[in-house]
Structures are given as structure tokens and as C-alpha cells.
N, C-alpha and C positions, 0 to 999 in steps of 0.2 A: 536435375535434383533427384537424388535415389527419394524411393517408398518412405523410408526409413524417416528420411529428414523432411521432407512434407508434410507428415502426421506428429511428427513433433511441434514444426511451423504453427499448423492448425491448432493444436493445444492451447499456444502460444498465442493466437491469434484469438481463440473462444472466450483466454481468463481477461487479456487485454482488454475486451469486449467488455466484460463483467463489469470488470474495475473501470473504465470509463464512465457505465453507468453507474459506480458508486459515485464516483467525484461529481455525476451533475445532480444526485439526489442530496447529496451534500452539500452543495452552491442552496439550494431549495433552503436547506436548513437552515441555513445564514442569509438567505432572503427573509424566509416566515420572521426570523428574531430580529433583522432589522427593522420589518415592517411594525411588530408590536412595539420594541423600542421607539419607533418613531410617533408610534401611535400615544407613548409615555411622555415622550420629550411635547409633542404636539399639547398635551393636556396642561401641562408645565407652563408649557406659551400662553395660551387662552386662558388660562386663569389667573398668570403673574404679570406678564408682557404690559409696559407701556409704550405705546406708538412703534409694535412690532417688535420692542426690543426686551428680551431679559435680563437683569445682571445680578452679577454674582452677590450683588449685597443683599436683594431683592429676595432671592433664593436661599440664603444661610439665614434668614428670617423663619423661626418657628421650623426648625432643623428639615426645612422643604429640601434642600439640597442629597441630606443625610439619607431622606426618605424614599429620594428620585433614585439615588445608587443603591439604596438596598434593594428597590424594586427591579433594577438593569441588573444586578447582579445573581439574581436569582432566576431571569431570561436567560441571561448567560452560563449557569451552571444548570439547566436544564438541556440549553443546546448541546454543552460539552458532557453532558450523559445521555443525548439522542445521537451524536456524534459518534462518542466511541461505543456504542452499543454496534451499531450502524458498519463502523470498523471491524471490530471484535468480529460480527458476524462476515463480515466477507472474505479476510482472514482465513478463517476455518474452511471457506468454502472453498476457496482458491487453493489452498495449501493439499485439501483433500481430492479435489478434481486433479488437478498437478501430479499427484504422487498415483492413485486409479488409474487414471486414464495412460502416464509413463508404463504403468504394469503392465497396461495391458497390449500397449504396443509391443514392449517387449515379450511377452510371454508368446505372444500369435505369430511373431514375424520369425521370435526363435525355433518358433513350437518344442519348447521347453518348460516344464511343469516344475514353476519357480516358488510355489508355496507361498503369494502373496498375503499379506493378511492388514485388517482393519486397522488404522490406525487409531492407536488408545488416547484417552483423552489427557493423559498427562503428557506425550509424547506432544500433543499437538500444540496446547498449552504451552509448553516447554519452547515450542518452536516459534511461536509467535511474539516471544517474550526476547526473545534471544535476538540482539541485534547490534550494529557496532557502536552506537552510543554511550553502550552504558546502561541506558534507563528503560526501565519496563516501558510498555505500552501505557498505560495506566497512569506512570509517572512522568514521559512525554506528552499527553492528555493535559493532566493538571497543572503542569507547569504551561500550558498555551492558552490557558484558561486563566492563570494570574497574568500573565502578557495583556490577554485582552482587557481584561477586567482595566489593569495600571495605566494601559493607554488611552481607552475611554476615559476613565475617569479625569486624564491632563487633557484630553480632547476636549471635552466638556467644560472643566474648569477656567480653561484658555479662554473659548469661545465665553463664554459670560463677563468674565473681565473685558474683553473685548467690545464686549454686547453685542452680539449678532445675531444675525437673525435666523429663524427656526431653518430656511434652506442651505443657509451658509452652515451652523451645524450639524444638520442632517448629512449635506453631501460630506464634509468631514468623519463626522459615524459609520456612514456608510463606506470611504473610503478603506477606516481600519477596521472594519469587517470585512470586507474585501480579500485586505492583508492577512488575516487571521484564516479566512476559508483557505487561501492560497497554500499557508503552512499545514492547514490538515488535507488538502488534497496531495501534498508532497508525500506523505507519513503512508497516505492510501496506497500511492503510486512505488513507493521506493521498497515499503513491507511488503505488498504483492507482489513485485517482483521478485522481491528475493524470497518470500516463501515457495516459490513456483520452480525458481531454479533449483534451487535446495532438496525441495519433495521429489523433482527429477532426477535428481545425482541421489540420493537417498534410493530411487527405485532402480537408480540403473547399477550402485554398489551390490544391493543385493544380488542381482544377475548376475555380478561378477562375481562373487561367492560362492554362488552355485552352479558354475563353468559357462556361464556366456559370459565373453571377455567382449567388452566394446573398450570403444572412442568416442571422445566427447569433442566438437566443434566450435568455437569462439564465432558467432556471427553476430555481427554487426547490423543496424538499419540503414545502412549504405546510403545517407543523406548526408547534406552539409550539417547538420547538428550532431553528427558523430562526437564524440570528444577527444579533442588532436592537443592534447596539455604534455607539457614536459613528465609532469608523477602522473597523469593516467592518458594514455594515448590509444582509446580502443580503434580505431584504425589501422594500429600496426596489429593487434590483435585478432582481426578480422582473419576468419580462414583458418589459425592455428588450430593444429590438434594436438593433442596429446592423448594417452590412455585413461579411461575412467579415473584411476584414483589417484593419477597425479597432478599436478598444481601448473594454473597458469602463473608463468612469473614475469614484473614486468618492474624492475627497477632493484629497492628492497621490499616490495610488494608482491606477495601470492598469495593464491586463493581458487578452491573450487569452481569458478567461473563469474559471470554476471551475476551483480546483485551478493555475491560472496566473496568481494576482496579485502574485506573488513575494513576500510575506512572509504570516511566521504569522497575522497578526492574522484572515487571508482565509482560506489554506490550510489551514491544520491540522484535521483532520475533518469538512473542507466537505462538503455532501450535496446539493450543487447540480447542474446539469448542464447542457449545451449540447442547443439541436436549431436543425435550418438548415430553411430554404425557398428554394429556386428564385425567383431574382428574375425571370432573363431571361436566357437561352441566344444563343449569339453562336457557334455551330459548328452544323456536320454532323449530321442525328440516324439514329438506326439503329431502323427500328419491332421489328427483332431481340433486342432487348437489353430490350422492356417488361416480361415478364413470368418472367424468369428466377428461379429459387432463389439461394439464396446458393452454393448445393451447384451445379447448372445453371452459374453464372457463374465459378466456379472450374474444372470440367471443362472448359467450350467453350473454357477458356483466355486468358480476357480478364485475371486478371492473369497479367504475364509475370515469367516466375522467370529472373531475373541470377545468372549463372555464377561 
């Protein structure tokens, strides 16, 4: 494995890191609101409950029902605003680590004085927003928040008709918070990715702008979870190269790489990743810029921060 494609891996390997610890600080989130929830639903039991049991008649007495759901639903739009707060911020951070740290491999290993510069906040905004859904970040958010909100509420409503008891509809609640945490670790895992890829080919187009020509790499996590589907088969894709700025293409499907082939079938929990090599340099080289840190290349001030 060249220099080149090791220090990409690494990259690759640091944001990975990050974003794992976002999804278990996010499991936590959806712990804490179950636990108050339970600690709602519990209060519910011990004051309406005969011989263990609640029912639904019991409860739509003196609009107790009306009062328990506005209470859960105001746990739950607190979590889904510590949630994507939570996002929003790692987002940013991964996107901007991702696209820095590509600069600076590149800029050292060229030793080519490529004019990196700070990424502005509309730019990153823009990139965080932009994805094959359709829908903002913001508006994937809110729409997983009427989800939860509708499925509780028939959770809950079930169980009383039923009359069960406080552990049978707990482990139920708990269940579809479970579910609901699952689809925002997906959102975490599937948008960091591709903001990672994205900020990389983003820094290695500029290179190619300013005469360092590279190649971009298709690899794979070379496990059996690959994805081996008729519409997306990263498998076969493992290995390919092509030049920076042209397209992997794999059916009627192309796309800048992982995490950017605009639909799910490719995107959704891809674990694939980009690494480039240096074709052929077409600029100025600086033998100053071989052996820098990432720490070293940000101090001497090579990239430049817009006002």
C-alpha cells in the first residue's frame, strides 16, 4: 500500500472513529428519554392501576390520557432537538476534518502550493443539506419525530385496551425507541460518510485545477457485508480506478464515488471509501512543504482563512 493511500485510510479511519462515538452518545439519548418516559408511564400505573392493570377507560377519564401524550411528546421533541443538534455538529466537524486534512496530504506529498482555503459557512451548510433524499436534514429530523411520536401513541393506546401491565408496555416503548434510535444512527452513519467522501474529491478537484492530476480508488471493506446486489454491487467495484473527475459507473448508475452515487440502493450504510495517487504534477514544487505535520501545515499557514 503506497504513502499516499495509507494516509487517506487513516483519515478514514479517525472520522469512522468520531462517528461511532456519535451513534453511542445518541443510543444514551434515547436511553435518558426512555428512562423519563418510563418514569411517566410508571407514575400513570401507581396512581390509576387496579391489581397491576391500567385501561384505556380508566385513563381517557379526566383527559389523563390527553395529559400523559402531551407530556411524552414534549420528551420526545426535546430529544429530536438534542439529537440533531448533536448531528448538525458532527456533520461540520467531519466534513471540515475530511476536506483539511485531504489538503494537506495533498499539498505535502505534491509539494505543490495549492492555495487551500477555509471553508465558508454557506458552503458547508449547503453540503450538509444536500443529499439523495430530497429532504433537508432538519426535515428528515421532524418527519422521525412524527414517526415516533404516531407509533407511541398506538403503542400505548394498544396496550391499555389490552390492559397490560407497566413491564409488558415498557419493554414495547422501549422496543420502538430502539427502532427510532436505529434510524437516526443510520442518518449519522450514511451523511458522514458521504460528507467525508465528498470534502475529499472536493479537495483533490482543486489539485487537479492547479496541475496535480490524480486518481481516485473504489475500495471496499473486503468483508462478507460488502454489498453484492444486481443495482449496486460494490464488489465489482473494489480496485477500480479512474481519474479524479470522472464518474464510477455501474449499471444506469454514476457517481463520484462512495457515499455519492445518489441513490439508496449504493448510499445507505456504504463502508466503502476513496484513496487517490498522484498521476503527474503540471506546477511549481516546494521541497518545504515534504515533510510537514498536519499540525506543522496548518501553523506555517498554508491553509488560508477567508474573512
Amino acid at each position: 500500500m503506497s504513502k499516499m493511500k495509507k494516509r487517506f485510510k487513516a483519515i478514514n479511519k479517525l472520522l469512522d472513529d468520531m462517528t461511532t462515538a456519535k451513534e453511542k452518545l445518541i443510543v444514551n439519548m434515547y436511553k435518558k428519554c426512555f428512562n423519563d418516559m418510563y418514569a411517566l408511564l410508571h407514575k400513570q400505573y401507581k396512581q390509576y392501576q387496579t391489581d397491576g392493570i391500567l385501561t384505556f377507560e380508566t385513563m381517557i377519564k379526566q383527559n389523563r390520557l390527553k395529559k400523559f401524550e402531551t407530556k411524552m411528546i414534549q420528551l420526545l421533541t426535546m430529544l429530536n432537538k438534542n439529537v440533531g443538534s448533536t448531528i448538525y455538529e458532527h456533520l461540520r466537524n467531519v466534513r471540515l476534518q475530511s476536506y483539511y486534512r485531504s489538503s494537506w496530504i495533498i499539498e505535502t506529498m505534491s509539494k505543490v502550493k495549492l492555495g487551500y482555503h477555509t471553508v465558508s459557512t454557506d458552503v458547508l451548510e449547503k453540503s450538509i443539506e444536500h443529499n439523495f433524499t430530497g429532504l433537508t436534514l432538519n426535515q428528515r429530523l421532524e418527519k422521525q419525530r412524527k414517526e415516533i411520536i404516531l407509533r407511541l401513541r398506538e403503542t400505548v393506546t394498544r396496550g391499555l385496551h389490552e390492559g397490560q401491565s407497566i413491564q409488558t408496555m415498557s419493554r414495547a416503548v422501549q422496543k420502538d425507541m430502539g427502532v427510532s434510535a436505529g434510524k437516526a444512527n443510520r442518518i449519522v452513519r450514511t451523511e458522514s460518510h458521504r460528507l467525508i467522501e465528498s470534502a475529499k474529491q472536493e479537495s483533490v478537484e482543486h489539485a487537479n485545477k492547479s496541475g496535480v492530476i490524480m486518481v481516485k480508488e473504489w475500495n471496499s471493506s473486503e468483508d462478507e457485508r460488502v454489498r453484492q446486489k444486481h443495482k449496486a454491487n460494490h464488489r465489482i467495484l473494489n480496485g477500480k480506478k479512474v481519474f479524479a473527475t470522472e464518474k464510477f459507473k455501474q449499471g444506469s448508475v454514476e457517481g463520484d464515488g462512495p457515499g455519492m452515487m445518489g441513490v439508496a440502493s449504493h448510499d445507505v450504510n456504504c463502508r466503502c471509501y476513496l484513496s487517490y495517487e498522484i498521476e503527474r504534477i503540471e506546477a511549481k514544487t516546494h521541497e518545504e512543504l515534504a515533510n510537514l505535520t498536519y499540525e506543522e501545515w496548518i501553523k506555517k499557514g498554508y491553509l488560508y482563512y477567508d474573512r
